[in-house]
Residue, then its C-alpha position, 0 to 999 in steps of 0.5 A: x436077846x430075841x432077833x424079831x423086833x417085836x421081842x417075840x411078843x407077837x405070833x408064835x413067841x418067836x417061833x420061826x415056824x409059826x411065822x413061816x406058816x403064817x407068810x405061807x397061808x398068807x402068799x396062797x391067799x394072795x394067788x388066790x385073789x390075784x387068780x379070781x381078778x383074772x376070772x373076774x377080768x374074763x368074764x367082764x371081758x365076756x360081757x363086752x367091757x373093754x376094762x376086761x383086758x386091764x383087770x386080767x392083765x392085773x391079775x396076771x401080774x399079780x398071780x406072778x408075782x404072789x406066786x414067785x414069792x411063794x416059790x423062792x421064799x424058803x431059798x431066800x431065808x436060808x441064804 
């Protein structure tokens, strides 16, 4: 009996390494974006939008989040 829902069917054929590699590209990539809407929140800031402030404060949400998420992933599946 397999513990995934998917019956080990999907990736890795329930191997938890795959799955962990996967969650791990997949949280980079969301700091990533979340970094670049608080370039992206600057440099409309720059041009004089006043939206400029709300999209860096997004994205500084979102950077903290994404990357708390990286951090305490592994401590959080050992428990």
């Amino acid at each position: 009996m397999t513990s995934s829902p998917d019956g080990g069917e999907m990736l890795g054929r329930d191997d938890p390494a795959v799955g962990s590699a996967v969650t791990s590209v997949g949280l980079w990539i969301a700091v990533a974006g979340s970094a670049a809407l608080v370039l992206i929140g600057l440099v409309a800031l720059l041009a004089g939008m006043g939206a400029g402030v709300w999209i860096m404060a997004v994205g500084c949400v979102l950077t903290a989040g994404s990357a708390a998420a990286l951090r305490f992933r592994s401590r959080s599946r050992r428990s």
